[in-house]
TIMAR-629911 format. One line per field, with one value per residue (C-alpha): residue number from 1; y, z, x. Coordinates in Angstrom, 1 decimal, padded with zeros to 4 digits, m for minus. Each point is the difference from the previous one (the first is absolute). Example, Ala and Ser with C-alpha at 12.3 -4.5 7.8 and 13.67 -1.06 7.14 Angstrom:
<atoms>
seq = 1 | 2
c2 = m004.5 | 003.4
c3 = 007.8 | m000.7
c1 = 012.3 | 001.4
</atoms>
This chain:
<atoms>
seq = 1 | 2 | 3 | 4 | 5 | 6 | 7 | 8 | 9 | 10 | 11 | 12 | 13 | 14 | 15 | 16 | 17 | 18 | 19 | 20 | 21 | 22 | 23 | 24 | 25 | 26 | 27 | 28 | 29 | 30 | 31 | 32 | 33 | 34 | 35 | 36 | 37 | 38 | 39 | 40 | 41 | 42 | 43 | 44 | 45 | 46 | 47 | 48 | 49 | 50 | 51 | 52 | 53 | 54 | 55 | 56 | 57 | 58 | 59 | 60 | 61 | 62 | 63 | 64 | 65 | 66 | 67 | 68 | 69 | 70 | 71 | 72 | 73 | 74 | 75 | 76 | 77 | 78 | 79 | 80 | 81 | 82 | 83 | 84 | 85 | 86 | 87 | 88 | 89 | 90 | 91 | 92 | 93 | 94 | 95 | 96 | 97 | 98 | 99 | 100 | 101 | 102 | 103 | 104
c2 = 024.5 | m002.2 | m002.3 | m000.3 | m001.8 | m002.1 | m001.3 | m000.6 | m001.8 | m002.0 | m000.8 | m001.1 | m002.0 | m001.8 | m000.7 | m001.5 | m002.2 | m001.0 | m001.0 | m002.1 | m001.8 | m001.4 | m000.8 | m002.3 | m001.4 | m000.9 | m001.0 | m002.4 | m001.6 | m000.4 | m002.1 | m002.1 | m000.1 | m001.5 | m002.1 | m002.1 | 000.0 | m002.0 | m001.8 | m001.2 | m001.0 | m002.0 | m001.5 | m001.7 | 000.9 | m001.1 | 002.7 | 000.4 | 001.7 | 001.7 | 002.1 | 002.1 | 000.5 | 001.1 | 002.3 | 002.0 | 000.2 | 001.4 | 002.5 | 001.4 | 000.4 | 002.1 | 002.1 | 000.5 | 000.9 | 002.6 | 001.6 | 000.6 | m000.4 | 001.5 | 002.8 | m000.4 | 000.8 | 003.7 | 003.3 | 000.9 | m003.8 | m000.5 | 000.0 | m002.8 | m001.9 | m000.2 | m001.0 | m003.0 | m000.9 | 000.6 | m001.8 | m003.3 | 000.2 | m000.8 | m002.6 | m001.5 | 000.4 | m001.1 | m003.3 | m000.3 | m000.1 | m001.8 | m003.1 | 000.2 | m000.2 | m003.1 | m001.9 | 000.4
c3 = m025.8 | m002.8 | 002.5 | 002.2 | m002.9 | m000.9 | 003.7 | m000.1 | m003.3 | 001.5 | 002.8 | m001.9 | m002.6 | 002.8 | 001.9 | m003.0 | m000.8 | 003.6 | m000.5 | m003.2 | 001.5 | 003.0 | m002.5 | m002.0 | 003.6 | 000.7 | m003.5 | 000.4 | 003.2 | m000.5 | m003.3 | 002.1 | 002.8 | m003.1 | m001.2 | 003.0 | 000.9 | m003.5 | 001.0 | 003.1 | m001.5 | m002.8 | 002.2 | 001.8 | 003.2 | 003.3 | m000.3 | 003.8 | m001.3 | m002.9 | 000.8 | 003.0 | m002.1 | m003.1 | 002.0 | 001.7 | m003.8 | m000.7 | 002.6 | m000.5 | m003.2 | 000.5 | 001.9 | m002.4 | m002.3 | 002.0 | 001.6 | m003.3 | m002.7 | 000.8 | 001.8 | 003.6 | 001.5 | m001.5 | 001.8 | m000.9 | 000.1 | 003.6 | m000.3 | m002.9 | 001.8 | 003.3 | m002.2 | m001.6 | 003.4 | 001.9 | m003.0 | 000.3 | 003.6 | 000.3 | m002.5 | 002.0 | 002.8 | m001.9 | m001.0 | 003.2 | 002.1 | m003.0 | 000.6 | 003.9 | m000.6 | m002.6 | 002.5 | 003.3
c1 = 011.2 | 001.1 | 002.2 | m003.0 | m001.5 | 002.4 | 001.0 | m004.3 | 000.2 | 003.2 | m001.6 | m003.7 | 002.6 | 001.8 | m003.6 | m001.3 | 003.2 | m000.5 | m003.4 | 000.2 | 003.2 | m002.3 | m002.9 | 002.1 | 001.5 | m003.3 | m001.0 | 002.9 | m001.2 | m003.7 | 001.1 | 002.4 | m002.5 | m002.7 | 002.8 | 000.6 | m003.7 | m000.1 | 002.8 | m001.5 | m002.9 | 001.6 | 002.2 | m003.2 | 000.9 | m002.2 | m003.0 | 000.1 | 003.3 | m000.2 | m003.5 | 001.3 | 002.9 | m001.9 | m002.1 | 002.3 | 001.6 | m002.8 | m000.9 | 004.1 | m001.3 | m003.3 | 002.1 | 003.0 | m003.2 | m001.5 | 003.0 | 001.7 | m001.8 | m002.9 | 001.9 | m001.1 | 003.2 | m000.5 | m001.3 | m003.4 | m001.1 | m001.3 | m003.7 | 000.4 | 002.1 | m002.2 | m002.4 | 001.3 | 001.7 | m003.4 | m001.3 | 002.1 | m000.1 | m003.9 | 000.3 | 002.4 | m002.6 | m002.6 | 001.7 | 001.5 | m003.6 | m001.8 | 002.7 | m000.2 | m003.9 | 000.5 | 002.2 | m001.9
</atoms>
């Protein structure tokens, strides 16, 4: 019974190592990723350039956010998830159709 526990506690140890190594991975990138979006910008580059650029930055970024710091990737997390996706989804929508209304 002992052993049980302690190839469960190995296991939990090692999960968790596993864990903070790819929070710190992607700790690392976002900052690069906000360190050449402020070196874009100071560099004035053409805008027609540098703002696609910048937002796909930033949407890599919103997903580094929810996937693992805010624990999405885990079991137990579904409903949440669908929610913010569903959430961002009819935004999208919403901006989407408010522009196409705008322009025509």
């Amino acid at each position: 019974m002992a052993e049980n526990t302690n190839i469960h506690e190995d296991y939990k140890r090692k999960k968790n190592k596993e864990e903070m190594k790819q929070q710190v991975i992607t700790f690392a990138l976002m900052i690069v990723f906000t360190l050449i979006a402020f070196g874009m910008v100071m560099a004035d580059l053409s805008k027609l350039f540098v703002i696609p650029i910048l937002l796909v930055l930033a949407a890599v970024q919103v997903g580094f956010q929810l996937y693992y710091f805010m624990h999405m990737s885990h079991k137990g997390h579904e409903m949440p998830a669908l929610m913010i996706y569903g959430g961002a989804a009819v935004a999208f929508l919403t901006v989407l159709t408010l522009s196409v209304l705008i322009w025509w």
